[in-house]
C-alpha positions in Angstrom: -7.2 -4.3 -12.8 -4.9 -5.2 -9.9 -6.0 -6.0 -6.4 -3.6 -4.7 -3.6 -3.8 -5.2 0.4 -2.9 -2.0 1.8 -2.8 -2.2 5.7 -5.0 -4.8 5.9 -7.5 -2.9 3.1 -8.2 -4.4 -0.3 -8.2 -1.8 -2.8 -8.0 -2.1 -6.7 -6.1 0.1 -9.4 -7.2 0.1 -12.9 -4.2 -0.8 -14.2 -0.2 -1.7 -12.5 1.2 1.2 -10.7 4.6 1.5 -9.0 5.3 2.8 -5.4 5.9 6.5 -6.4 2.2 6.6 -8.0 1.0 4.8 -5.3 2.3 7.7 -2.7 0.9 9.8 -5.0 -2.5 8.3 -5.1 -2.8 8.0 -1.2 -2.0 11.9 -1.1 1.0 10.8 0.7 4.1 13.0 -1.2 6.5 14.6 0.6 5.3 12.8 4.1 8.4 11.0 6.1 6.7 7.4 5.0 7.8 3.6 5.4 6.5 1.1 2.9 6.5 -2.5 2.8 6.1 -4.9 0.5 4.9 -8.4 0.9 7.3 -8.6 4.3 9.9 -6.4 2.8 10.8 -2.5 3.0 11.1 -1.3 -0.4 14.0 1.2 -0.4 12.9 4.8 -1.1 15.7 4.8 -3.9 13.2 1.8 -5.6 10.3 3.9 -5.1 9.7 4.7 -9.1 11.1 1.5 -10.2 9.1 -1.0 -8.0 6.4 -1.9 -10.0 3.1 -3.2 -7.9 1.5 -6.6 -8.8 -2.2 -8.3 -8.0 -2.2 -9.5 -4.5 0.2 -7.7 -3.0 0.5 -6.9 0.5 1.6 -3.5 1.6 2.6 -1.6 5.2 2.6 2.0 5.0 4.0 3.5 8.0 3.7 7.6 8.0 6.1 8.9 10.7 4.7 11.2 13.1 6.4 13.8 14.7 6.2 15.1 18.5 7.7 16.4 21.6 
């Protein structure tokens, strides 16, 4: 079980996930999102390779469009 801040709200994950399962867990596909990780934006290119570990801390920023 892993232990991930996610802004500002501790939530676990049975097991290690990466970004793209994460977006997918927060119901967040195909939404114009920012994410960053432990003070660093994590490219959307890394998205399936960037593997989540215990502890870390994570921004997601969904954009929001308007007139």
């Amino acid at each position: 079980m892993i232990q991930l801040t996610i802004n500002g709200q501790p939530q676990q994950f049975e097991s290690a996930i990466n970004v793209a399962q994460l977006i997918d867990l927060l119901d967040l596909h195909g939404k114009r999102i920012a994410i960053e990780r432990n003070g660093e934006i994590v490219p959307r290119s890394l998205f399936s390779e960037q593997m989540l570990a215990h502890g870390d801390q994570l921004e997601v920023v969904v954009a929001v469009g308007g007139g």
